[in-house]
ROPA-998215 format. One record per residue: x, y, z of N, C-alpha, C in turn; residue number from 1. Coordinates in nm, 4 decimals. Each point is the difference from the previous one (the first is absolute). Example, Ala and Ser with C-alpha at 12.3 -4.5 7.8 and 13.67 -1.06 7.14 Angstrom:
n.u->1.3190, n.v->-0.5690, n.w->0.7800, ca.u->-0.0890, ca.v->0.1190, ca.w->0.0000, c.u->0.0900, c.v->0.1200, c.w->0.0000, n->1
n.u->-0.0350, n.v->0.1050, n.w->-0.0720, ca.u->0.0820, ca.v->0.1190, ca.w->0.0060, c.u->-0.0770, c.v->0.1090, c.w->0.0730, n->2
***
This chain:
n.u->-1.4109, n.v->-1.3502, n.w->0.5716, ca.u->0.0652, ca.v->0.1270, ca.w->-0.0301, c.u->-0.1057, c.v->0.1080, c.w->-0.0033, n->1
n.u->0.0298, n.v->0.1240, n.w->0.0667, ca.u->-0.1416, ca.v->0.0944, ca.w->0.0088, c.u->0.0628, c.v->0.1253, c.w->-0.0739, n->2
n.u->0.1747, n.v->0.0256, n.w->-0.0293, ca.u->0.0397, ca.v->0.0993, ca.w->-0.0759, c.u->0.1039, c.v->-0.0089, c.w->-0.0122, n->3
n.u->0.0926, n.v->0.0312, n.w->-0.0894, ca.u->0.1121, ca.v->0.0109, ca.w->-0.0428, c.u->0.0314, c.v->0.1633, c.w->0.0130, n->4
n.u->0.1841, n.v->-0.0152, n.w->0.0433, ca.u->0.0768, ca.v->0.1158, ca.w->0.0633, c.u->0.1149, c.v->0.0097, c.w->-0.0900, n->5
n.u->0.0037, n.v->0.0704, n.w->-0.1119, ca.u->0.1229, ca.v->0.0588, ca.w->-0.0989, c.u->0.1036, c.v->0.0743, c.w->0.0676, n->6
n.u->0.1015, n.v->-0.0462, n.w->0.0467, ca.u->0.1346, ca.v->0.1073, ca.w->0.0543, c.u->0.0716, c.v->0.0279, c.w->-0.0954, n->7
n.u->0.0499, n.v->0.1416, n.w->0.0306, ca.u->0.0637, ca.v->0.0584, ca.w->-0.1346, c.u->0.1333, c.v->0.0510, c.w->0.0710, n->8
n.u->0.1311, n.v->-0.0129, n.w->-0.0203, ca.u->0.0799, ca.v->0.0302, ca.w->0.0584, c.u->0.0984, c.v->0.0576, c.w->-0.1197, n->9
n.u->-0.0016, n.v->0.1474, n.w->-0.0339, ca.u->0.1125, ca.v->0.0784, ca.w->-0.0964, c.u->0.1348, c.v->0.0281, c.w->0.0644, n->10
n.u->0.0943, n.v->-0.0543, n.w->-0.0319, ca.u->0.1480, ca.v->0.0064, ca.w->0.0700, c.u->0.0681, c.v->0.0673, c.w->-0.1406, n->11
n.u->0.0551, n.v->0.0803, n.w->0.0383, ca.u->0.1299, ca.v->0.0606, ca.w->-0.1003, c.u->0.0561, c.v->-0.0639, c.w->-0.0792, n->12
n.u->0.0243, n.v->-0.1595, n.w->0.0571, ca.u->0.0670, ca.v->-0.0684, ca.w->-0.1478, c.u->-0.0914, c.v->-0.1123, c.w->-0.0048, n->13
n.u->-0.1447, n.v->0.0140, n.w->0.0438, ca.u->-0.0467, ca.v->-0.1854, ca.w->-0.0456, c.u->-0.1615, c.v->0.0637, c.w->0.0221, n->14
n.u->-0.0907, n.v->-0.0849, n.w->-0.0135, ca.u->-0.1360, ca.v->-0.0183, ca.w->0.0130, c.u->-0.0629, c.v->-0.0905, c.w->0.0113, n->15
n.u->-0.0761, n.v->-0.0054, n.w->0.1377, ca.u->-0.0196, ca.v->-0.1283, ca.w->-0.0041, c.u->-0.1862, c.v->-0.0092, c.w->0.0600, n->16
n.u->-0.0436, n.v->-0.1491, n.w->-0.0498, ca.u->-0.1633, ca.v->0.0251, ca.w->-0.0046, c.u->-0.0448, c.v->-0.1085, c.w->0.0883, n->17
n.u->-0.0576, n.v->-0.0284, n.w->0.1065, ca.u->-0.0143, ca.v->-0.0914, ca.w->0.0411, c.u->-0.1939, c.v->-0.0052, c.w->0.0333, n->18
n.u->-0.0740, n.v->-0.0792, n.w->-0.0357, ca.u->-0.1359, ca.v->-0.0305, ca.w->-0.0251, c.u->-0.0323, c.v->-0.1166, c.w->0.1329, n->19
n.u->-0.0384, n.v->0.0429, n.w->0.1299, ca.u->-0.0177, ca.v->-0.1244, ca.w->0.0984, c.u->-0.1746, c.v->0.0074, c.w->-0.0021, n->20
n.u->-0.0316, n.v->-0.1441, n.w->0.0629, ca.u->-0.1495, ca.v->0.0284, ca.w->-0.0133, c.u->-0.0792, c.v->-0.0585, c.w->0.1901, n->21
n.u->-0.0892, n.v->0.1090, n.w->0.0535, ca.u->0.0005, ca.v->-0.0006, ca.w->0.0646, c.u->-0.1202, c.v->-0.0792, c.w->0.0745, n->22
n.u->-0.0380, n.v->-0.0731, n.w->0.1046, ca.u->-0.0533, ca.v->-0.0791, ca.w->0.0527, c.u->-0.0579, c.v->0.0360, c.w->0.1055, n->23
n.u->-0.1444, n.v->0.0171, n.w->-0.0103, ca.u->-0.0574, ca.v->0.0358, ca.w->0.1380, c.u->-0.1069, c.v->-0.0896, c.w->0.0760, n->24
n.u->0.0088, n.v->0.0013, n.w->0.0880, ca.u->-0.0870, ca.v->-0.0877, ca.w->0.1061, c.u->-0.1048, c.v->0.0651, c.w->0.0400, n->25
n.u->-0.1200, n.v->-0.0589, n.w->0.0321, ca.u->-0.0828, ca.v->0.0418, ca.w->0.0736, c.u->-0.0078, c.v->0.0124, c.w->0.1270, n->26
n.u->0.1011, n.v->-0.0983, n.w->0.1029, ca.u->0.0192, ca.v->-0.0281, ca.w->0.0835, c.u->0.1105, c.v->0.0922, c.w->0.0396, n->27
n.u->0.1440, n.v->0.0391, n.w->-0.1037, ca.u->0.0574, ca.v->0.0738, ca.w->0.0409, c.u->0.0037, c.v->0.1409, c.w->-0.1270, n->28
n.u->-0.1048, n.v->0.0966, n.w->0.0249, ca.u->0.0152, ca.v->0.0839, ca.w->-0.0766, c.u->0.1028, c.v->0.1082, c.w->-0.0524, n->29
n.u->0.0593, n.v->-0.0137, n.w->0.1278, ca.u->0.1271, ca.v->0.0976, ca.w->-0.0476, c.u->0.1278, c.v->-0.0321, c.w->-0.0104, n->30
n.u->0.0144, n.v->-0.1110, n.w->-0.0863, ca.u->0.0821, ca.v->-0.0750, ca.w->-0.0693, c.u->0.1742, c.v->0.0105, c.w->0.1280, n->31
n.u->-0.0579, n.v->-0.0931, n.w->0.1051, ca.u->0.0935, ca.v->0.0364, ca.w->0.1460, c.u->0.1152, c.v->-0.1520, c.w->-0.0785, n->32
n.u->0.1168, n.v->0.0215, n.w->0.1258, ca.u->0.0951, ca.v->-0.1034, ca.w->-0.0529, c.u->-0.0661, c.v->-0.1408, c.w->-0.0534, n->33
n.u->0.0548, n.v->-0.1009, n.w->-0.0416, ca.u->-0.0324, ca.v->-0.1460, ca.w->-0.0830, c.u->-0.1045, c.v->0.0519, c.w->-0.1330, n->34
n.u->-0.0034, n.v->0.1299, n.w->-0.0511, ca.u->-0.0618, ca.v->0.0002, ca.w->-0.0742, c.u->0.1136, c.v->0.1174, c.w->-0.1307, n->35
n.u->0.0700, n.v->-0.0654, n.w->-0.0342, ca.u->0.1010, ca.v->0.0821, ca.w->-0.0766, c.u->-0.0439, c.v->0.0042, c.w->-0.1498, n->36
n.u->0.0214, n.v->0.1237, n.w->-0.0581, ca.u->-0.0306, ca.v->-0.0546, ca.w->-0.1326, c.u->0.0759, c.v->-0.0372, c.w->-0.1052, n->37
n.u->-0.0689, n.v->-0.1113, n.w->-0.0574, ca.u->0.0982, ca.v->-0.0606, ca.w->-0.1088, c.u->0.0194, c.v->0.0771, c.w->-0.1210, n->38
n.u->0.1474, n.v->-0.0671, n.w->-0.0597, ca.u->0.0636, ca.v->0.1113, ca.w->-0.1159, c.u->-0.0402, c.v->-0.0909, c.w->-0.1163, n->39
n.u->-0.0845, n.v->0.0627, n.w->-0.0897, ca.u->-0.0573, ca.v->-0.0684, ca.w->-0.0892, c.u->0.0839, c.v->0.0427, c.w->-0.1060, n->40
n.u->0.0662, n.v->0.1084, n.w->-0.0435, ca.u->0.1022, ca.v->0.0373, ca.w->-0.0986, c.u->0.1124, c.v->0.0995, c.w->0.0351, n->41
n.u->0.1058, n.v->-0.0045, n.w->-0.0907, ca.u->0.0653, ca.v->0.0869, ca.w->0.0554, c.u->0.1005, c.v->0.0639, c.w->-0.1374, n->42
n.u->0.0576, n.v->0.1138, n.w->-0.0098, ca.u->0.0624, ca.v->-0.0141, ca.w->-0.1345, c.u->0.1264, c.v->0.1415, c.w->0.0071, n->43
n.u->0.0841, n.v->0.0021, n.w->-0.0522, ca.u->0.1218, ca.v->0.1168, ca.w->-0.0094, c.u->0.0192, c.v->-0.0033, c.w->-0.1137, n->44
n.u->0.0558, n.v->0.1805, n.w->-0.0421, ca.u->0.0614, ca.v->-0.0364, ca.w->-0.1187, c.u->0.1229, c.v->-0.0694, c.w->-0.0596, n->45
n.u->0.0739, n.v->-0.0890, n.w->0.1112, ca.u->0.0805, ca.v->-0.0651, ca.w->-0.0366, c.u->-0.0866, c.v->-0.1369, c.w->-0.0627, n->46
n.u->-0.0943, n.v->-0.0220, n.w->0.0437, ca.u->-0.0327, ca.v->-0.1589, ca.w->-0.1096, c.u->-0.0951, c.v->0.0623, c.w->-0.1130, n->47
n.u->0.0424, n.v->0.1440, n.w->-0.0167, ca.u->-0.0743, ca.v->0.0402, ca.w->-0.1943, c.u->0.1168, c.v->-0.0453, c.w->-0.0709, n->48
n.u->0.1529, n.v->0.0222, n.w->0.0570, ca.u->0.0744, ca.v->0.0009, ca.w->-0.0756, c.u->0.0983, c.v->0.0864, c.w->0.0107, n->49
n.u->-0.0306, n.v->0.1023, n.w->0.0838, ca.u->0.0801, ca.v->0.1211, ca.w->0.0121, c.u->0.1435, c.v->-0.0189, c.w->0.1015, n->50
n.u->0.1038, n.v->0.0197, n.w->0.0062, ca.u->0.0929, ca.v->-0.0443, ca.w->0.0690, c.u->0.0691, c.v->0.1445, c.w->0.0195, n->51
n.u->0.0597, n.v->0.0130, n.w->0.1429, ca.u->0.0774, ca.v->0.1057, ca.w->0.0706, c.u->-0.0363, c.v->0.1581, c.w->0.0073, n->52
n.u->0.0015, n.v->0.0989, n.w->-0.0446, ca.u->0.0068, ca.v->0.0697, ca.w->0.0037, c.u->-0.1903, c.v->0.0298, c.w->-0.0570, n->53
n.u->0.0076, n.v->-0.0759, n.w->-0.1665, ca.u->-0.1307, ca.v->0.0292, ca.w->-0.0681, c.u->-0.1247, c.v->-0.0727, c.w->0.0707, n->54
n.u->0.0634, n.v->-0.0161, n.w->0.1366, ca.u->-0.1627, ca.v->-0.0739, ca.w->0.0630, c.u->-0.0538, c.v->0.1318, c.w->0.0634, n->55
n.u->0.0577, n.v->0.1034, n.w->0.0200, ca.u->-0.0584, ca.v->0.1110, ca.w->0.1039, c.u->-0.0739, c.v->0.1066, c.w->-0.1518, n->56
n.u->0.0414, n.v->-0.0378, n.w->-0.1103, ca.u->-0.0715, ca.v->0.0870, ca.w->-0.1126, c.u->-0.1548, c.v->0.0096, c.w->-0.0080, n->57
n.u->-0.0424, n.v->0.0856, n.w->-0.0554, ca.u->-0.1631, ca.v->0.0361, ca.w->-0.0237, c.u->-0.0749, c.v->-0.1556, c.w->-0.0882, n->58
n.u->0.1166, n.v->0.0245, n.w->-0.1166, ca.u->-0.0475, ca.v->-0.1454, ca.w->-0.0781, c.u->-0.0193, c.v->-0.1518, c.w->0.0635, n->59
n.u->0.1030, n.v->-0.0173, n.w->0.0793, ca.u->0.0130, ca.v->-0.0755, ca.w->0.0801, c.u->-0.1323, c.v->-0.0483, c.w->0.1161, n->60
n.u->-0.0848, n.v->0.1032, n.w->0.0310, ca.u->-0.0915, ca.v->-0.0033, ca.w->0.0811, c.u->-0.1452, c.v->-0.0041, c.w->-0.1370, n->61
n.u->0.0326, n.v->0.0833, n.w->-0.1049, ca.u->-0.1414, ca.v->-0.0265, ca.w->-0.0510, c.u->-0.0280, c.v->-0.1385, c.w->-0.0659, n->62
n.u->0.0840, n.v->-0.0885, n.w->-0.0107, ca.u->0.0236, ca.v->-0.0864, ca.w->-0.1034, c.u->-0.0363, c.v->-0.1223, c.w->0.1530, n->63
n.u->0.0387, n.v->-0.0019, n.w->0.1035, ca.u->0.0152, ca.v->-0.1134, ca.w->0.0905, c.u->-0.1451, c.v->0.0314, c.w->0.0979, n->64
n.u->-0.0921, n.v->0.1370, n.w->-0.0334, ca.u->-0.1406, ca.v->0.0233, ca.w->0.0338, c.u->-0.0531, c.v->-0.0793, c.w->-0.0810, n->65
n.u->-0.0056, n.v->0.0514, n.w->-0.1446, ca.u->-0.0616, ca.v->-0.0615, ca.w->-0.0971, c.u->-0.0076, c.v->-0.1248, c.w->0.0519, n->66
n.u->0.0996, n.v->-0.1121, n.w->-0.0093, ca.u->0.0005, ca.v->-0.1356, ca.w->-0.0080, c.u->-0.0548, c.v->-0.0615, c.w->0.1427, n->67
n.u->-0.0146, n.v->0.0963, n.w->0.1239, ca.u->-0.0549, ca.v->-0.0517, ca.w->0.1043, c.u->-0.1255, c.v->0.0313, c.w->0.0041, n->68
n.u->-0.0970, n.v->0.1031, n.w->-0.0234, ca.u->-0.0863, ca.v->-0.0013, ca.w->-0.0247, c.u->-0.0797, c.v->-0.1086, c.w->-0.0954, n->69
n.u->0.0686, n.v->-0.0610, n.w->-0.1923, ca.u->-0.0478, ca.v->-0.0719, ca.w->-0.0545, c.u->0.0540, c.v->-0.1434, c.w->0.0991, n->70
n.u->0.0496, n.v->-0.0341, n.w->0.0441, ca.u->-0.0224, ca.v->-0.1021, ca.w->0.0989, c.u->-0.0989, c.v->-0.0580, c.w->0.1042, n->71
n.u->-0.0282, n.v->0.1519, n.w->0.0966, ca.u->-0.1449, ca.v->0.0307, ca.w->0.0376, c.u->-0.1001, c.v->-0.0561, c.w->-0.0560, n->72
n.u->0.0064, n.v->0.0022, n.w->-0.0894, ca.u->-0.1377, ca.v->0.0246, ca.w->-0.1085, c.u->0.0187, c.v->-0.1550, c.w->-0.0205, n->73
n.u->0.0760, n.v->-0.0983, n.w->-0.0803, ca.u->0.0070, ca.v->-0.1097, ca.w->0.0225, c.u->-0.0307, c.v->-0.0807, c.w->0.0577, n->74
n.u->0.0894, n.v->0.0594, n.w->0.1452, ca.u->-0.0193, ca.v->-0.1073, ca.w->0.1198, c.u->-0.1350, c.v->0.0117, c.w->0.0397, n->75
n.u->-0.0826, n.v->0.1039, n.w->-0.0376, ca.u->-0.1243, ca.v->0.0279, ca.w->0.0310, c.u->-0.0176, c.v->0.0311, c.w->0.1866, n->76
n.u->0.1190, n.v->0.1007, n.w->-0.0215, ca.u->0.0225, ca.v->0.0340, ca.w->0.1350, c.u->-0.0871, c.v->0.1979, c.w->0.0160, n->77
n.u->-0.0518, n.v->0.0083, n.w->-0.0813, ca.u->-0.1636, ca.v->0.1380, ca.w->0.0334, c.u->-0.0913, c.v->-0.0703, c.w->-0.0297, n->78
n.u->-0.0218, n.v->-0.0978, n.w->0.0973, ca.u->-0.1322, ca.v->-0.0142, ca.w->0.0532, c.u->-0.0624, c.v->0.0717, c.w->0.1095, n->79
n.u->0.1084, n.v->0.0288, n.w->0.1007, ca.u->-0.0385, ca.v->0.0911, ca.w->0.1005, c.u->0.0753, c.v->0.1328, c.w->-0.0121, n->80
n.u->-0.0840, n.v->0.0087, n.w->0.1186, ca.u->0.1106, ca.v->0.1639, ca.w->0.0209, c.u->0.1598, c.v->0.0477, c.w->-0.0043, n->81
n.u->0.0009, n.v->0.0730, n.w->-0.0445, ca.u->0.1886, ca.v->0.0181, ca.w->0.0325, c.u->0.0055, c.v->0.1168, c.w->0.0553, n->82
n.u->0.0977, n.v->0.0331, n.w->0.1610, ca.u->0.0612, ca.v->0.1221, ca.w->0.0071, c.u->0.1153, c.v->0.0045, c.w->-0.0352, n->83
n.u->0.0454, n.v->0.1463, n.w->-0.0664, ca.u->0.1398, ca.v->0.0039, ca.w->-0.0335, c.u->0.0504, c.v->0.0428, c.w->0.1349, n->84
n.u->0.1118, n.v->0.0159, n.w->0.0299, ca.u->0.0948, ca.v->0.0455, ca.w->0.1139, c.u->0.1174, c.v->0.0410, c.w->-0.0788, n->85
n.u->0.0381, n.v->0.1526, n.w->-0.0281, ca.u->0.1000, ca.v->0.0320, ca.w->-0.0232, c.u->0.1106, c.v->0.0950, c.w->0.0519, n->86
n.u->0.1410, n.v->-0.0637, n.w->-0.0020, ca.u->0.1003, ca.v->0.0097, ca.w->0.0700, c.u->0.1053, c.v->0.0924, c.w->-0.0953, n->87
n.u->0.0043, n.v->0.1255, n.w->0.0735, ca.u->0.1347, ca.v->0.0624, ca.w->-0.0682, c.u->0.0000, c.v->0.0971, c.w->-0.1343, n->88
n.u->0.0366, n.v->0.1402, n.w->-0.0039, ca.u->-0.0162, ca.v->0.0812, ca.w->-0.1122, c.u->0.0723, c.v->0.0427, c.w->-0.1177, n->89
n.u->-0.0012, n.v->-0.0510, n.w->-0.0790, ca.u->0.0779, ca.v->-0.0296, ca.w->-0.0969, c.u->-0.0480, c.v->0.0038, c.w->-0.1599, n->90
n.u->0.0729, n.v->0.0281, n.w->-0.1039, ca.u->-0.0651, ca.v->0.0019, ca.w->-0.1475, c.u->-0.0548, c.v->-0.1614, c.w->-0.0334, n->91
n.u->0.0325, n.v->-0.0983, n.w->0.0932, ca.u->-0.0267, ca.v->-0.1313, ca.w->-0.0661, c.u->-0.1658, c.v->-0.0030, c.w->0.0815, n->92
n.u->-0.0267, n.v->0.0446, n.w->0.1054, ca.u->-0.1486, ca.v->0.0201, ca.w->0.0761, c.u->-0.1064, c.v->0.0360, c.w->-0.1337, n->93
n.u->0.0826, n.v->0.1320, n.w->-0.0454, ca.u->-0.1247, ca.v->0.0631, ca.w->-0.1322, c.u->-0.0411, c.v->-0.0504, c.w->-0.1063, n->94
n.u->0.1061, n.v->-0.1130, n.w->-0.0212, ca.u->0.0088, ca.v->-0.0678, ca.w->-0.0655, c.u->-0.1183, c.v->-0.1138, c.w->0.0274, n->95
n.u->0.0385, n.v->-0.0677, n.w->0.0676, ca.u->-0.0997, ca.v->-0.0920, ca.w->0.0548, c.u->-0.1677, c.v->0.0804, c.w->-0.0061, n->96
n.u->0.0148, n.v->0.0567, n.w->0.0589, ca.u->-0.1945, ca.v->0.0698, ca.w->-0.0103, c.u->0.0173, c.v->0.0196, c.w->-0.1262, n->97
n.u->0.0662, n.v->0.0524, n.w->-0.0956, ca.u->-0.0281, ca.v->0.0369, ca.w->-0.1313, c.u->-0.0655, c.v->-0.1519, c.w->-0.0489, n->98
n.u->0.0757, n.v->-0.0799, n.w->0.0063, ca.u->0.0170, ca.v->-0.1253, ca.w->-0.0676, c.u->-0.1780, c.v->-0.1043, c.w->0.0474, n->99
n.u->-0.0120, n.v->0.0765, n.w->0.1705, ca.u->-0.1373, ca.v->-0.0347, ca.w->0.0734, c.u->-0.1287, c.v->0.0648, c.w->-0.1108, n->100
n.u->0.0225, n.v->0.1401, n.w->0.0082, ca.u->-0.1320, ca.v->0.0540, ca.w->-0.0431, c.u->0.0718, c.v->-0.0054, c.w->-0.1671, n->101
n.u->0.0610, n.v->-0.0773, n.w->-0.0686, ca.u->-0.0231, ca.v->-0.0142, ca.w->-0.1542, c.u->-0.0777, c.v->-0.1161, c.w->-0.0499, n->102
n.u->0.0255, n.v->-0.0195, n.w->-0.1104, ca.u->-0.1096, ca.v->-0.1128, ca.w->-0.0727, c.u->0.0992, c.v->-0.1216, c.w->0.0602, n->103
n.u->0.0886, n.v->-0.0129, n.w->0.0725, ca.u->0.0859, ca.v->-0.1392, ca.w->0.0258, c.u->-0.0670, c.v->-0.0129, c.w->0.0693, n->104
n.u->-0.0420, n.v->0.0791, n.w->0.1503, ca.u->-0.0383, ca.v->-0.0146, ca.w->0.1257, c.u->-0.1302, c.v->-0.0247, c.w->0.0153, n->105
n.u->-0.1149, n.v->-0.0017, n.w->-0.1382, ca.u->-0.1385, ca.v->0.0604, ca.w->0.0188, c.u->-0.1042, c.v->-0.1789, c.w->0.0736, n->106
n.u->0.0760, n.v->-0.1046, n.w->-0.0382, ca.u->-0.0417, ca.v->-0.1142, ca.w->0.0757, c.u->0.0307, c.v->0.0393, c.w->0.1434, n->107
n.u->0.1305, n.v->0.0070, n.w->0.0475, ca.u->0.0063, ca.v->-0.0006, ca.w->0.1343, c.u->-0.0549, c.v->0.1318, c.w->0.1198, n->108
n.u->-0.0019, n.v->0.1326, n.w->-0.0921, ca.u->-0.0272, ca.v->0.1128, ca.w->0.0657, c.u->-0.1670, c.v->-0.0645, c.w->0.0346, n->109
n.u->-0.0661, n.v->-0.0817, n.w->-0.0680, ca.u->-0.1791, ca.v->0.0089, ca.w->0.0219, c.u->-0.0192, c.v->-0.0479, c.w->0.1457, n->110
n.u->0.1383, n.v->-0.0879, n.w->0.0433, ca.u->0.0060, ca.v->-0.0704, ca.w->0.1164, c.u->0.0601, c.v->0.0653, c.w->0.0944, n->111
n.u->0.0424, n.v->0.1665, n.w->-0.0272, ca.u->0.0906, ca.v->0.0374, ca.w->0.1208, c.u->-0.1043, c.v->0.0685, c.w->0.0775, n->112
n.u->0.0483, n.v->-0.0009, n.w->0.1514, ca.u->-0.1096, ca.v->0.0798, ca.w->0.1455, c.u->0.0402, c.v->0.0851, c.w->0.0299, n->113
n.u->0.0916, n.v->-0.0061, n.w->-0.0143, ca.u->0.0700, ca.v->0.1455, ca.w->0.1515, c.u->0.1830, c.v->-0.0289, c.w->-0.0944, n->114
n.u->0.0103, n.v->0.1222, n.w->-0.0091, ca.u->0.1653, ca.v->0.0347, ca.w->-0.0408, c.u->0.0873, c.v->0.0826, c.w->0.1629, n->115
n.u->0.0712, n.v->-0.0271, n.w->0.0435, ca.u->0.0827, ca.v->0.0498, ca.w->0.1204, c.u->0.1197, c.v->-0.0031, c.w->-0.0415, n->116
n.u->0.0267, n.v->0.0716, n.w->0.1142, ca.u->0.1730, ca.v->0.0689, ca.w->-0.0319, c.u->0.0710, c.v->-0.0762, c.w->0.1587, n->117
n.u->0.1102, n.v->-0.0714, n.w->-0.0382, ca.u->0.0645, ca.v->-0.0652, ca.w->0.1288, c.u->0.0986, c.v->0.0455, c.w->0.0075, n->118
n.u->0.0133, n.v->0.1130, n.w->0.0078, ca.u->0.2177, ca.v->0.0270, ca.w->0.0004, c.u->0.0041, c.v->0.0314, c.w->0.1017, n->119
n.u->0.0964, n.v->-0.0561, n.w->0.0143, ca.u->0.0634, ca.v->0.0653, ca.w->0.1946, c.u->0.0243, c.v->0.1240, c.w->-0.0355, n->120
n.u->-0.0319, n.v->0.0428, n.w->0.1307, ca.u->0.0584, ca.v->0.1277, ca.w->0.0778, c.u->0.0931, c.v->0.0153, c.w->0.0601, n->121
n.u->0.1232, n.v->0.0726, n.w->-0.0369, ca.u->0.1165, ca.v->0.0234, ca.w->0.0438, c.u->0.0093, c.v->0.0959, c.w->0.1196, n->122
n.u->0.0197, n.v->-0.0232, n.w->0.1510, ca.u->-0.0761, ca.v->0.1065, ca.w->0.0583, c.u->0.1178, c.v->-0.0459, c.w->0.0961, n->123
n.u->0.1044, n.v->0.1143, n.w->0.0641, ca.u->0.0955, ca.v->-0.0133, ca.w->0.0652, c.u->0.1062, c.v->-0.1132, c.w->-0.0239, n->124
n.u->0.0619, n.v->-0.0712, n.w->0.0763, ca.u->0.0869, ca.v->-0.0916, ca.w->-0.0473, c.u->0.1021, c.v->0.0423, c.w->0.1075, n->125
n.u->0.0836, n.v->-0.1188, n.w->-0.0586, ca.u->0.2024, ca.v->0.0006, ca.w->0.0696, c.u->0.0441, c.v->0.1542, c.w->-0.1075, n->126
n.u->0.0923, n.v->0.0260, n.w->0.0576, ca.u->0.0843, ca.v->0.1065, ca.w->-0.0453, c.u->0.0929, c.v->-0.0607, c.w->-0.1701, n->127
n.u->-0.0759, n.v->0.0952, n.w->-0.0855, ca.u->0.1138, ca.v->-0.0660, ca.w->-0.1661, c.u->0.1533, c.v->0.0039, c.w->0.0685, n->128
n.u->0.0134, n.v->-0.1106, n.w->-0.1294, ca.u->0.1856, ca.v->0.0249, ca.w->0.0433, c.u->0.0141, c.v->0.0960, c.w->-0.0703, n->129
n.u->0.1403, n.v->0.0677, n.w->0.0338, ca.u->0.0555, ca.v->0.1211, ca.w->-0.0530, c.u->0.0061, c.v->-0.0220, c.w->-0.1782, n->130
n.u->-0.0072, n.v->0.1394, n.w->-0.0712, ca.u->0.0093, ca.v->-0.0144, ca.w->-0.1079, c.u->0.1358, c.v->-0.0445, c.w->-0.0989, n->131
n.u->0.0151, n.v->-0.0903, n.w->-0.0924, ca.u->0.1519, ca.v->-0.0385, ca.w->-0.0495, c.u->0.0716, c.v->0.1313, c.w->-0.0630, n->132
n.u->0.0742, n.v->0.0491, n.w->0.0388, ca.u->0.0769, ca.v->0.1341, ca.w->-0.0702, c.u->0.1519, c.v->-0.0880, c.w->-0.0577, n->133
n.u->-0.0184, n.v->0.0845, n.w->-0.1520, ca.u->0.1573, ca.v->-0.0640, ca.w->-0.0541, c.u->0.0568, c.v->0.1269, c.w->-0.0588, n->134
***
């Protein structure tokens, strides 16, 4: 393992964290097909506890950081590097960095490299359907 890759994906009603760790060759440096990386953790706020609606809440995301990060730390998974990759703009995102740069995060932030932003770009498209009028 030469680094670990944190995906952060904020959706309107859920949050979800997925931690893969990545594998590089000398032979093939730029990690080309047969070299995928494995998902070493993964976590939503549906397995904190939170069900339907209260999984897309602020609490919901600081409480299911917390517990993936102290897992981290356990599994003794900052040994290496971590990039974050984050997906999507939302109050549960601010949340998350809050929760990064506080005293919860201060084991795992020593291990972070590079923070990025992955959200698609919405850039032309098919035509919306018409709007519902009642």
């Amino acid at each position: 393992v030469q680094s670990y890759v944190l995906h952060c994906l904020f959706n309107r009603n859920n949050t979800h964290l997925t931690l893969s760790a990545v594998y590089r060759d000398v032979a093939n440096p730029y990690n080309l097909p047969g070299q995928e990386p494995l998902k070493q953790m993964c976590m939503s706020t549906g397995q904190v506890g939170f069900k339907k609606a209260t999984r897309g809440e602020v609490e919901a995301t600081y409480r299911m950081t917390v517990q993936f990060f102290a897992k981290m730390v356990e599994r003794g998974l900052t040994d290496k590097p971590v990039e974050i990759i984050l997906r999507n703009h939302n109050r549960n995102r601010t949340m998350f960095l809050d929760v990064l740069t506080g005293r919860e995060g201060a084991r795992v932030r020593k291990c972070v490299t590079r923070v990025t932003d992955g959200t698609r770009l919405r850039h032309g498209g098919v035509r919306p359907p018409a709007r519902r009028r009642l």
